[in-house]
C-alpha positions as CSV (number, residue, x, y, z in Angstrom):
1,X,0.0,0.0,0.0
2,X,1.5,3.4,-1.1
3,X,0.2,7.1,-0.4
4,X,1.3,9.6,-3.1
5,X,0.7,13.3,-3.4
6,X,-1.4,14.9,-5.5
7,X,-1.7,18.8,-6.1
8,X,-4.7,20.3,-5.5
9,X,-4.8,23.7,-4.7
10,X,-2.7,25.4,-2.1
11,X,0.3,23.3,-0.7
12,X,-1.0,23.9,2.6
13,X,-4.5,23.7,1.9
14,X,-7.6,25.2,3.3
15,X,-8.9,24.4,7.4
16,X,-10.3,21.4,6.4
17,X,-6.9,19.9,4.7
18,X,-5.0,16.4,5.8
19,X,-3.1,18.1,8.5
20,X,-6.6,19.4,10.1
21,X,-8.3,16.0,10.3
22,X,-7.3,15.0,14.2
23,X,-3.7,14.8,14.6
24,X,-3.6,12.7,17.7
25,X,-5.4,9.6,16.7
26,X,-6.1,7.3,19.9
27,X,-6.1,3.9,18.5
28,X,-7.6,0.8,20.3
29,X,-4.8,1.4,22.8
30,X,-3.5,5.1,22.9
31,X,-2.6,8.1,21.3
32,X,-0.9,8.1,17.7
33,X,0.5,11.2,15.8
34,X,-0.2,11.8,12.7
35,X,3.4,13.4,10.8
36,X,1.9,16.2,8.9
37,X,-0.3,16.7,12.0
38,X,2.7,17.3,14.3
39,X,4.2,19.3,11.9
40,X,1.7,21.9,11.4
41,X,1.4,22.0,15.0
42,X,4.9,22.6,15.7
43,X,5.1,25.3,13.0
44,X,2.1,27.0,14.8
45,X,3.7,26.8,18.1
46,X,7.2,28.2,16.8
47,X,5.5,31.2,14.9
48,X,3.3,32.1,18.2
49,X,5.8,32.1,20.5
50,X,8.4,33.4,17.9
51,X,7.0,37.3,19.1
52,X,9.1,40.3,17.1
53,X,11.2,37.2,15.4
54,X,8.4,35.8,13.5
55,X,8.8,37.2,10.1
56,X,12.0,36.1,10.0
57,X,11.4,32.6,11.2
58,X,8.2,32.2,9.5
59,X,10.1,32.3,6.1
60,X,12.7,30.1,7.3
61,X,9.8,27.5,8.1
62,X,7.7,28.3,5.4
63,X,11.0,27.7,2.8
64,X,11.1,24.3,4.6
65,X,8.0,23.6,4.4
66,X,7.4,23.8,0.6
67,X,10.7,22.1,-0.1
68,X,9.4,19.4,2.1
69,X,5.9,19.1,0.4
70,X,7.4,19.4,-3.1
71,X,8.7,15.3,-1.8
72,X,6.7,13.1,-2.5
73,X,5.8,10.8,0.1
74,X,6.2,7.8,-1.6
75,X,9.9,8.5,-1.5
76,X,11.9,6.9,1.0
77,X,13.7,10.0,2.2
78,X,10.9,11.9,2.8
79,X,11.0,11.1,6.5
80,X,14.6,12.2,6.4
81,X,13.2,15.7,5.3
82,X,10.6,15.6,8.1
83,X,13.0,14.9,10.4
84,X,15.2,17.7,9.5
85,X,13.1,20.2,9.5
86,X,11.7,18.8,13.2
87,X,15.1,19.1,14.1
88,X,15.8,22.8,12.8
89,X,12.5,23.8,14.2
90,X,13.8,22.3,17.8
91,X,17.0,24.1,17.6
92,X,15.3,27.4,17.4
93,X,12.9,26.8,19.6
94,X,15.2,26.6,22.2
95,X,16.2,29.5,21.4
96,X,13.1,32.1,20.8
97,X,12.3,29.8,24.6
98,X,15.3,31.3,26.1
99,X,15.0,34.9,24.1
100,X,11.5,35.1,24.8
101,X,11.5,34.5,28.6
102,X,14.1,37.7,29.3
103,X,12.1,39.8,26.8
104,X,8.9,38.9,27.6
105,X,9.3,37.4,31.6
106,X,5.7,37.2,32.1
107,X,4.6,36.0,28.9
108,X,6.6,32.8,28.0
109,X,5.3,30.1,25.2
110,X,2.3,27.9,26.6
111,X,2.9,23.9,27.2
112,X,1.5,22.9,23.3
113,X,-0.1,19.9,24.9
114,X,-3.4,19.5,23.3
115,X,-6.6,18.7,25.5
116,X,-7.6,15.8,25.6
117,X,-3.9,14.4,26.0
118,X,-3.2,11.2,27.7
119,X,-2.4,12.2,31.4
120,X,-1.6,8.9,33.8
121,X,-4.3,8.8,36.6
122,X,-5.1,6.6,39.2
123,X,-5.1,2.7,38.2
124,X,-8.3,2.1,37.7
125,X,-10.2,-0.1,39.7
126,X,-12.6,-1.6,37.4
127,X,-12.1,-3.5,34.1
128,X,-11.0,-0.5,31.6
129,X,-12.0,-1.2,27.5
130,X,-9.7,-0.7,25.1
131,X,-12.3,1.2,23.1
132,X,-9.8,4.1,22.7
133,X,-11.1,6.6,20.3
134,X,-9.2,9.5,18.2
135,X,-8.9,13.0,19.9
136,X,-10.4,15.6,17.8
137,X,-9.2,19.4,17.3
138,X,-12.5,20.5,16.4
139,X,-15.9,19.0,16.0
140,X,-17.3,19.6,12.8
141,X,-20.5,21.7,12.1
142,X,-21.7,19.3,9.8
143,X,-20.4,15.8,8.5
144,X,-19.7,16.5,5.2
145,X,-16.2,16.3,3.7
146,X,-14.4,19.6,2.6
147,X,-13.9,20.3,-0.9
148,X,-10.2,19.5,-0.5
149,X,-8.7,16.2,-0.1
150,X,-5.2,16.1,-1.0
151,X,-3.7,12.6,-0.6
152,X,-4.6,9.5,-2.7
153,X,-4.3,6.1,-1.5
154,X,-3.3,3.2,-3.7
155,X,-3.6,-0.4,-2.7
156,X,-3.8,-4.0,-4.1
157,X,-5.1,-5.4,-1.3
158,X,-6.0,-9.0,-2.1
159,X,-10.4,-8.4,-2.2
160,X,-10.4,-5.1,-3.2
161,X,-13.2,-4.4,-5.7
162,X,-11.4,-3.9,-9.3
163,X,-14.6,-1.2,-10.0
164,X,-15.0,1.7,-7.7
165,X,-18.3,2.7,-8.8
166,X,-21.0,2.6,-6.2
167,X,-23.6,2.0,-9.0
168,X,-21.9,-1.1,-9.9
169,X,-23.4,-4.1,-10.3
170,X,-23.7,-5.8,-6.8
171,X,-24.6,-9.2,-6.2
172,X,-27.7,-10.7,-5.4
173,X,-29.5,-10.7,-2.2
174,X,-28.6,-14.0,-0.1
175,X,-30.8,-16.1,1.5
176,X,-31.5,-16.2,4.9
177,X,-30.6,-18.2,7.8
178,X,-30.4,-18.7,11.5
179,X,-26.3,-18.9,12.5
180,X,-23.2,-18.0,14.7
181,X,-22.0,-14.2,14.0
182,X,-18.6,-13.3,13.1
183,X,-18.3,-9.5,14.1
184,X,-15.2,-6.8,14.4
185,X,-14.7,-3.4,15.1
186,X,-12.6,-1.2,12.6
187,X,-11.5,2.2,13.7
188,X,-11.2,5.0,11.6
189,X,-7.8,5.8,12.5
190,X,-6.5,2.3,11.2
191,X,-5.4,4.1,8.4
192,X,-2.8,6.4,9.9
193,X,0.3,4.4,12.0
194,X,-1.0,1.1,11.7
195,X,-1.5,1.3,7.5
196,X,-4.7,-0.5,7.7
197,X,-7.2,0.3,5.2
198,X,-10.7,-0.9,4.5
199,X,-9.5,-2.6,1.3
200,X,-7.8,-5.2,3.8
201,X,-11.1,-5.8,6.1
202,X,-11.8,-9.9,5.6
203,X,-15.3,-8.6,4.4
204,X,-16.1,-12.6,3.2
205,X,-15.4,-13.8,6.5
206,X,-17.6,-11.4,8.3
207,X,-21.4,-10.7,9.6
208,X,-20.9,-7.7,10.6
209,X,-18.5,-4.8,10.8
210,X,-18.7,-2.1,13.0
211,X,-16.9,1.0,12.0
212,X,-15.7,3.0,15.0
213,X,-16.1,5.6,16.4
214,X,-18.1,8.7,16.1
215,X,-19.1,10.7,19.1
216,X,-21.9,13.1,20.4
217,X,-22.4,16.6,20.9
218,X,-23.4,17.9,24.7
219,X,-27.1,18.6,22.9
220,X,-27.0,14.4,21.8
221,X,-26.2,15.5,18.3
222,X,-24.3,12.1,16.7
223,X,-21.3,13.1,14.2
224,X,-18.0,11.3,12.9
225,X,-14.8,12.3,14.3
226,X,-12.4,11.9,11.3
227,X,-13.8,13.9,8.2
228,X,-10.8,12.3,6.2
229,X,-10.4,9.5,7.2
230,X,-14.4,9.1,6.8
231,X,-15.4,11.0,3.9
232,X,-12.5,12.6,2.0
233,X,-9.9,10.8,1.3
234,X,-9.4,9.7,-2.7
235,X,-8.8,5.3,-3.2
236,X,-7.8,3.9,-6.2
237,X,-10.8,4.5,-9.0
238,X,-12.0,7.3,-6.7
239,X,-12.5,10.2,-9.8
240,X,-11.4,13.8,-8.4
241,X,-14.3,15.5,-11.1
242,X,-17.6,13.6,-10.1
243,X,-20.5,15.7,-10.7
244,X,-22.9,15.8,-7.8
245,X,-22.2,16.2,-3.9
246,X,-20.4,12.7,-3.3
247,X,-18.4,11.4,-0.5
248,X,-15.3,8.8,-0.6
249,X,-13.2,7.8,2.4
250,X,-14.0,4.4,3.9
251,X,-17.9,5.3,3.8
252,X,-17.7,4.8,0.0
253,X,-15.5,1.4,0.4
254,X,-17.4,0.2,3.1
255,X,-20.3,0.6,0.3
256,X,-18.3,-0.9,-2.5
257,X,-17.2,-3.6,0.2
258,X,-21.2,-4.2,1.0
259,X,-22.4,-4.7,-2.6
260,X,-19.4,-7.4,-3.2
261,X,-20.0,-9.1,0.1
262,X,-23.8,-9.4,0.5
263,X,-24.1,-11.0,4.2
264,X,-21.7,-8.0,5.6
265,X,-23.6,-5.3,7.8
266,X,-21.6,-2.5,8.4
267,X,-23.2,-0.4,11.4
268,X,-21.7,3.1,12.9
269,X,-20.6,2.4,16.4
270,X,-20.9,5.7,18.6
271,X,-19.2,6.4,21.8
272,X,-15.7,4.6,22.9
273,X,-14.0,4.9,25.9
274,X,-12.5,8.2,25.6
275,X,-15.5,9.8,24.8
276,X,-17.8,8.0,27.1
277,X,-15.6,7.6,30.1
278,X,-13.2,9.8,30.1
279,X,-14.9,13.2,28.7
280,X,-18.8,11.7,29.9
281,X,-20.3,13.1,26.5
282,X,-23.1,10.8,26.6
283,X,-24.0,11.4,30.2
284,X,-25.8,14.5,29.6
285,X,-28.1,13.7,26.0
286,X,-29.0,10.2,27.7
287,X,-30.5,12.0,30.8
288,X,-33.2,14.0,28.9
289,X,-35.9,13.0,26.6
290,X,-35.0,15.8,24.5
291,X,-31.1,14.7,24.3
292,X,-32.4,11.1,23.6
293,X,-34.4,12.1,20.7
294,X,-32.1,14.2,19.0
295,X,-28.8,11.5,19.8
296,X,-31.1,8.6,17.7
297,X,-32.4,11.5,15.4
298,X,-28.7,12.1,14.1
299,X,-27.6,9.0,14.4
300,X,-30.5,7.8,12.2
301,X,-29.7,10.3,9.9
302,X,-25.6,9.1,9.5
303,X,-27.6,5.6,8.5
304,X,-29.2,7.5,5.9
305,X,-26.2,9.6,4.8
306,X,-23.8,7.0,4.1
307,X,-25.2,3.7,4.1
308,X,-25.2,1.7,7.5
309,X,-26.9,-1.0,8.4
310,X,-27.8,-0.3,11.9
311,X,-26.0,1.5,14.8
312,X,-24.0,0.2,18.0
313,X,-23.9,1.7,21.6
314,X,-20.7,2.2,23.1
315,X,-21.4,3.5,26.9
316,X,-18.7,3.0,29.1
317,X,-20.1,2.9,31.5
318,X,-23.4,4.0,33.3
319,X,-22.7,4.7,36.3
320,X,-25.2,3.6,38.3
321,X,-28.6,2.3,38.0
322,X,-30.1,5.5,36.7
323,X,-27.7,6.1,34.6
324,X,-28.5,2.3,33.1
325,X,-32.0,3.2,32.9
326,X,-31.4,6.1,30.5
327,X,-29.2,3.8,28.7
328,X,-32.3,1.7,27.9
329,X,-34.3,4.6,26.9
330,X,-31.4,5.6,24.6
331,X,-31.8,2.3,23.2
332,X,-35.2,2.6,22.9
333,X,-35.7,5.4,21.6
334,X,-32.8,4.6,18.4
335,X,-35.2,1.2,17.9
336,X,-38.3,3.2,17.4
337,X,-36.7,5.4,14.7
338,X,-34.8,3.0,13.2
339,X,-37.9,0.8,12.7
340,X,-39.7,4.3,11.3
341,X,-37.2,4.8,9.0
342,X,-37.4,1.5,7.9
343,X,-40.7,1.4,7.2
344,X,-40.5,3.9,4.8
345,X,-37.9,2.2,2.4
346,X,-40.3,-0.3,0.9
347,X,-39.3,-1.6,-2.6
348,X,-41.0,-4.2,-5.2
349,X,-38.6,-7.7,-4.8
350,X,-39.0,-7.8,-8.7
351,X,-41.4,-10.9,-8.1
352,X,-44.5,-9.8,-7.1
353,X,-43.7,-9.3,-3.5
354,X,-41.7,-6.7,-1.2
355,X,-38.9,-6.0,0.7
356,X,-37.5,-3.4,3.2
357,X,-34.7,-3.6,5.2
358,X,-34.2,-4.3,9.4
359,X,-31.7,-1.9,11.0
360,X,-29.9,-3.5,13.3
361,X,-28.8,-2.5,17.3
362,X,-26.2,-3.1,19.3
363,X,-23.8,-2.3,22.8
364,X,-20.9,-3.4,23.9
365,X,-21.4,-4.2,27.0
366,X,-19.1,-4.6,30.2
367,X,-17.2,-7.9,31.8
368,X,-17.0,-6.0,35.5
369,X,-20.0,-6.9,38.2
370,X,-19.9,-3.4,39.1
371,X,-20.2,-2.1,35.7
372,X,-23.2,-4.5,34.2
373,X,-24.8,-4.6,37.3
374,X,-25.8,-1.0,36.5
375,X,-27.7,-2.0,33.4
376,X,-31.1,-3.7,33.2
377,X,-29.6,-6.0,31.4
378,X,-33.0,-8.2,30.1
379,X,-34.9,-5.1,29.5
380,X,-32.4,-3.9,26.9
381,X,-32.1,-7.6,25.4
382,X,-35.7,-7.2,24.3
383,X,-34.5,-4.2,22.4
384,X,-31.3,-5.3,20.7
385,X,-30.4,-7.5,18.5
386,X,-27.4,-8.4,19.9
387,X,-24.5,-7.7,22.6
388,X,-21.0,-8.0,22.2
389,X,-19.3,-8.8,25.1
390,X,-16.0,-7.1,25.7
391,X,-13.8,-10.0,27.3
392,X,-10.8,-9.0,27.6
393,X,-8.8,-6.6,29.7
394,X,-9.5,-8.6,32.8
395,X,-5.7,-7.9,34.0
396,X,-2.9,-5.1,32.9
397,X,-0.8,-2.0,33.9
398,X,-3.5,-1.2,36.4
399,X,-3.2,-4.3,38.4
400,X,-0.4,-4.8,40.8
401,X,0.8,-8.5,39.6
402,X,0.4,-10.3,36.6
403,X,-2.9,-12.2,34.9
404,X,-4.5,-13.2,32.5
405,X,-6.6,-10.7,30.2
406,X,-9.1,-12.8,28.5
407,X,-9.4,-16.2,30.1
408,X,-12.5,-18.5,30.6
409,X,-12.7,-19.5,33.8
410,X,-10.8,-18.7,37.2
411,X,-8.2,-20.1,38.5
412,X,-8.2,-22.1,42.2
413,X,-4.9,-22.9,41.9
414,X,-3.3,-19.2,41.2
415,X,-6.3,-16.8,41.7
416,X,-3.9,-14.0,41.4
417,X,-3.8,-14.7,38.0
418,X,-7.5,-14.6,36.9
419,X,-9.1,-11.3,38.7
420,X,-12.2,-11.8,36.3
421,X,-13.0,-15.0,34.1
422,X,-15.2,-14.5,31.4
423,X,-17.6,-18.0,32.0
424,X,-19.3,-16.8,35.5
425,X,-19.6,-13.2,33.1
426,X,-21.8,-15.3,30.4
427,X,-23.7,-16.9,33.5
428,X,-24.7,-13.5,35.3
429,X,-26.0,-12.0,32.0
430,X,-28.2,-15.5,31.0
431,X,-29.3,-15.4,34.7
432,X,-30.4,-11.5,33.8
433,X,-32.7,-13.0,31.4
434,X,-30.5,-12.1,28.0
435,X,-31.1,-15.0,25.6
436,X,-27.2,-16.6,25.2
437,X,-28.0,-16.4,21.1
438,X,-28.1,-12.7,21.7
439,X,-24.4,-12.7,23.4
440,X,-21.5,-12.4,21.7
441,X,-18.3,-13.9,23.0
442,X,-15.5,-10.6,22.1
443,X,-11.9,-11.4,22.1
444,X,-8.9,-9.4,21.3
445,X,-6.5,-9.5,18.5
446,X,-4.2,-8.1,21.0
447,X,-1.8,-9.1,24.2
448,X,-1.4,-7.6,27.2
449,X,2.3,-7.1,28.8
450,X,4.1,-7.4,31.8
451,X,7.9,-7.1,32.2
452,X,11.0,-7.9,35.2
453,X,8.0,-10.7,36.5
454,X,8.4,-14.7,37.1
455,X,5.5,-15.7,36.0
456,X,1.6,-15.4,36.4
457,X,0.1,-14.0,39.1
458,X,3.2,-12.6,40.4
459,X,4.6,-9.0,40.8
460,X,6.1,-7.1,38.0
461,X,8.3,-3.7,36.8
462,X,7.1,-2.5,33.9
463,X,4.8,-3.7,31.1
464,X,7.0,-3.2,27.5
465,X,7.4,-0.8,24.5
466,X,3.8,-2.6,23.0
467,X,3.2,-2.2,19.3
468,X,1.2,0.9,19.8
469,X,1.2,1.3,23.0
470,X,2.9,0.9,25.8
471,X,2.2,-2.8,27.1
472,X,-0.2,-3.7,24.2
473,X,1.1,-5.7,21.3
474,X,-0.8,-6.7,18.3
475,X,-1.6,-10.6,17.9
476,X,0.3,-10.1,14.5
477,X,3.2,-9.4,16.3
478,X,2.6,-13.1,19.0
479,X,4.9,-14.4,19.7
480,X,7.7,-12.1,20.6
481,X,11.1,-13.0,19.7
482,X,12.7,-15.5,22.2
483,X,9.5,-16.1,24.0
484,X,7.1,-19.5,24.4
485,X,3.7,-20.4,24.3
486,X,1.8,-21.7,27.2
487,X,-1.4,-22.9,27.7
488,X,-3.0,-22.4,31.4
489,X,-6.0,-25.8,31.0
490,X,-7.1,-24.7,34.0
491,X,-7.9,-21.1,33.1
492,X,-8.7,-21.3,29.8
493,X,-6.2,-19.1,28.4
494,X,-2.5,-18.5,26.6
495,X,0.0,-16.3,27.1
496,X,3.7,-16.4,26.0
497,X,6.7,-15.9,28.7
498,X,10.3,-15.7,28.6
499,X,12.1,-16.3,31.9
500,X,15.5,-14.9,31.0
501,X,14.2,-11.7,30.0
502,X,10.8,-11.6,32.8
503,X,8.6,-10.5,29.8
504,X,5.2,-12.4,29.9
505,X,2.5,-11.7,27.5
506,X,-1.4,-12.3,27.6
507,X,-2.9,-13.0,24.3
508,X,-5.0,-15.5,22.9
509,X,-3.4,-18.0,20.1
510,X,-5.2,-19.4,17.1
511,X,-5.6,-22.6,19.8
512,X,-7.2,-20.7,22.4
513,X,-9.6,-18.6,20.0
514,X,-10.7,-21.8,18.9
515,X,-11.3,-23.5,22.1
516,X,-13.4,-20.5,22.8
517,X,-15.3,-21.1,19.6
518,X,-16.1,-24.4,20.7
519,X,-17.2,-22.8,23.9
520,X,-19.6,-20.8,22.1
521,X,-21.0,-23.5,20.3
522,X,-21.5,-25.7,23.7
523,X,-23.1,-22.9,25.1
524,X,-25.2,-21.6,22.5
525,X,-24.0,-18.1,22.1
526,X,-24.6,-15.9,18.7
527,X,-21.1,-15.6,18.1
528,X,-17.7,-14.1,18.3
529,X,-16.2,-10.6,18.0
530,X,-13.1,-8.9,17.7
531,X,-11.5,-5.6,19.1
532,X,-10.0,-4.9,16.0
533,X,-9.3,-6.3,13.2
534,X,-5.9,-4.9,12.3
535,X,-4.7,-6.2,14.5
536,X,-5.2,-10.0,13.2
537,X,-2.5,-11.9,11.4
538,X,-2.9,-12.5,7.3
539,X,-3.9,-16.1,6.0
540,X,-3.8,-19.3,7.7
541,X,-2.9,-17.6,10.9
542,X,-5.7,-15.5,11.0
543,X,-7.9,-15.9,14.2
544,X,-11.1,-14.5,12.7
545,X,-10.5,-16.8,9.3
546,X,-9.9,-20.1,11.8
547,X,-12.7,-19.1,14.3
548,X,-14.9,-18.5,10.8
549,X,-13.9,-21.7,9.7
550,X,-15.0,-23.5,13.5
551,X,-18.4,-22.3,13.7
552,X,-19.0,-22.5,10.0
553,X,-18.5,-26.5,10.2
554,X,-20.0,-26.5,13.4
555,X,-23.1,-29.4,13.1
556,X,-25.5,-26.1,14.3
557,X,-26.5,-23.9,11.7
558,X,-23.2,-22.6,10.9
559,X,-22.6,-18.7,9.9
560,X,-25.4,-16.6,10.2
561,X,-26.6,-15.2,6.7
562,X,-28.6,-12.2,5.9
563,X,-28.3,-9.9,2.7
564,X,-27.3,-6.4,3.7
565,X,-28.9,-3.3,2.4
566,X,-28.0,-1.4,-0.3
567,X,-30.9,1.4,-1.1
568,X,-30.8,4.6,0.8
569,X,-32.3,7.4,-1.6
570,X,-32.8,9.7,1.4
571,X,-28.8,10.1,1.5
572,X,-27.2,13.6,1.2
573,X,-24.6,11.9,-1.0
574,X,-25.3,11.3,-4.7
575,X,-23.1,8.3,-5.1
576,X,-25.0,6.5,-1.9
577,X,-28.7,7.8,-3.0
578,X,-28.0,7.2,-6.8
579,X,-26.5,3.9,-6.5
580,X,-28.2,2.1,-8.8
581,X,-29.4,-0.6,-7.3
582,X,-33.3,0.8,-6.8
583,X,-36.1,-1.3,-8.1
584,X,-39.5,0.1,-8.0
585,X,-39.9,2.3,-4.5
586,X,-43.5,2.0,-3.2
């Protein structure tokens, strides 16, 4: 996959240019920095705190600036160029810093941390998600794309659909049939560090994808957080002279992904831990009938816009049993409009009869007591169609020895080692009165670290660089070098450990991912999901592709299958309400 530079207008481009789309992209795991981001940002610091220097310096940047965007970034020295001019810029700073405080002894230059920054806090005491979402400079007033996009991606990524016309032909409706679900989230800022781009999602192998995350306004207003990374940004066959007002990003290859791979429902998953936990934005729109109605208004009207197939709930957490009771409101409320909506998009099935779609809604919901315990958990079954079940993060930097993040069951032998256990998790929720079809079993494409330990359930120093993030590695990356693979029967879980170098890591192997999709089978759960799915290995190592391939041959009813659906006419988009795939509306 290669990103090249194309002109369009002004090197630097307008407000709404690459280097305005969030710079600080909070993956999964943590914060990640986009390069022309930090750039930008670092020239804006330097000029502002440059005082009667400026003009001088601002050429001086400038000059660097436009020799450096004149590269182009498929180049492999281009980083070289970045980081000399990050390195020129540093220089000075220290100087106008120095300068600046004897001229100006009151005034001084500001910390550039942005808001929103990572700042370490108290461990926490209850199971944290890793539903980290990107920090954004600026919410946008509306969630259209700019009228600048400025980078073009090119891929040939095995799948990708050879015409990039939304009103190409798609293929037929499937038919339908009870099954296990295959889900994963995808987040919107896969694209930047970690290169992943919808192209590469294993849209054959999947149910349903849920694209993550977009956020809410204090007034419950739903919007996407990455208007680049959503909407604007140019794919292979994506024309820069369309006529119409059309939108490209990963909405319009999630589309082209859809009409290629018929039993794939993409839906729009709102909230995150970051926005819902840390900076409480749904708190106040879920405590008011009015918030309520305008949060599953806006949201409806994404689905519209830009072609999902339903919406998913991410509130982490209510927190306490009020605050669950709004939550099913909330989720009330989005079921009655979806269902509205719904029931106006009635088309002739070209034999006689007719069809119209069912929206689809979803949470993901907690693995901690004191979390779920909140939520009237049988209530909101009634009005979902499913819940996926984030277990994982049972054990990590937060905890003062070593465990296991995503095991089964608990350990009597080394209880240490198993704080939570996701079997007595599935239990409390069946017991709550939530069908077990409706639960989905989550499980990460990722590993937890601990370093300077002995072993599980022991004390540690440190947790290890991560791929990401600090003590997080991608599965992709299991396991590390030097390090072996153990299986813990009596948890239910893997993990890998070196005892030379005291580095242990929690992670689930293909073995264990399918052990647990025999434990879905045995217990008659609806299926498996991923936190996310770059973060999976390629071909026969592939967890979702083996997991697939278990509950596929499984002597149930193997995968579920239900055509997704294609006809929104009511979109602001041309290429989404003019796709071409309209029969007869009645």
């Amino acid at each position: 996959m290669t990103i090249k530079r194309v002109s369009a207008g002004s090197r630097f481009g307008t407000r709404n240019d690459t280097c305005q789309v969030p710079r600080e992209h909070l993956g999964p795991l943590g914060r990640r920095e986009r390069r022309c981001g930090v750039m930008k940002r670092r020239v804006r610091d330097f000029i502002t705190c440059a005082r009667p220097f400026q003009w001088f310096y601002l050429t001086l940047v400038l000059l660097s600036a436009t020799a450096l965007a004149q590269q182009d970034t498929s180049d492999n020295n281009t980083c070289d160029w970045y980081c000399w001019v990050e390195e020129r810029i540093d220089s000075l700073q220290d100087q106008i810093d120095k300068i600046t405080k004897y001229l100006f002894p009151d005034e001084g230059s500001p910390d550039p941390k942005p808001p929103g920054s990572y700042q370490p806090s108290e461990p926490p005491k209850s199971v944290p998600s890793t539903f980290g979402t990107p920090y954004v400079i600026s919410e946008p007033s509306q969630y259209a794309p700019s009228s600048l996009a400025v980078i073009t991606v090119s891929t040939t990524a095995p799948g990708y659909p050879s015409n990039t016309n939304i009103a190409a032909e798609p293929k037929p409706e499937i038919e339908s049939r009870d099954g296990y679900r295959s889900i994963a989230y995808f987040g919107n800022w896969d694209i930047y560090a970690r290169k992943f781009f919808p192209q590469q999602i294993p849209a054959s192998q999947l149910t349903h994808l849920l694209y993550s995350f977009a956020d809410n306004r204090e007034d419950g207003t739903v919007f996407l957080t990455d208007t680049y990374a959503d909407a604007e940004i140019h794919y292979d066959g994506d024309s820069w002279s369309d006529t119409g007002k059309n939108v490209y990003g990963a909405i319009k290859q999630l589309s082209l992904l859809k009409a290629q791979n018929r039993n794939m429902k993409v839906m729009l998953s709102i909230g995150g831990w970051t926005y819902t936990n840390e900076k409480k934005h749904m708190d106040a729109p879920a405590s008011t009938a009015e918030g309520r109605t305008r949060f599953a208004a806006s949201a409806v009207q994404l689905l519209k816009d830009c072609g999902f197939d339903g919406i998913d709930v991410d509130w982490e957490y209510p927190q306490d049993t009020n605050q669950g009771q709004q939550l099913l409101e909330l989720l009330r409320e989005i079921r009655r409009q979806l269902d509205e909506y719904a029931n106006t998009l009635i088309y002739d099935d070209g034999n006689g009869g007719e069809m119209k779609p069912t929206f689809l809604l979803s949470i993901a919901a907690p693995a901690g007591e004191k979390n779920y315990g909140n939520m009237p958990l049988g209530d909101m079954a009634e009005t979902l169609d499913f819940i996926n079940l984030m277990a994982y993060d049972y054990a990590g930097s937060w905890d003062k020895t070593t465990g296991h993040a995503s095991n089964l069951y608990a350990s009597s032998s080394n209880p240490s080692s198993t704080p939570f256990n996701t079997d007595s998790v599935i239990k409390a929720y069946v017991a709550a009165s939530v069908p077990a079809s409706k639960l989905n079993l989550g499980m990460p494409l990722y590993g937890r670290s601990f370093t300077s330990t002995t072993g599980l359930g022991k004390s540690y120093n440190g947790i290890g660089a991560g791929t990401w993030e600090k003590g997080v590695y991608d599965f992709k990356d299991m396991p590390l070098q030097g390090q072996t693979e153990y299986y813990d029967e009596e948890a239910g879980a893997t993990y890998s450990f070196n005892a030379e170098t005291g580095m242990l890591v929690s992670y689930d192997t293909v073995d264990m991912a399918l052990r647990k999709a025999e434990y879905v089978k045995r217990l008659g759960l609806g299926g498996a999901m991923w936190w996310e799915v770059s973060g999976d290995k390629a071909g026969e190592e592939s967890i979702i592709r083996n997991v697939v391939a278990s509950l596929a041959d499984s002597q149930g009813s193997g995968i579920e299958s239900s055509s997704n659906w294609l006809l929104y006419p009511d979109s602001k988009y041309d290429n989404i309400a003019n796709s071409g795939y309209a029969t007869k509306r009645r």
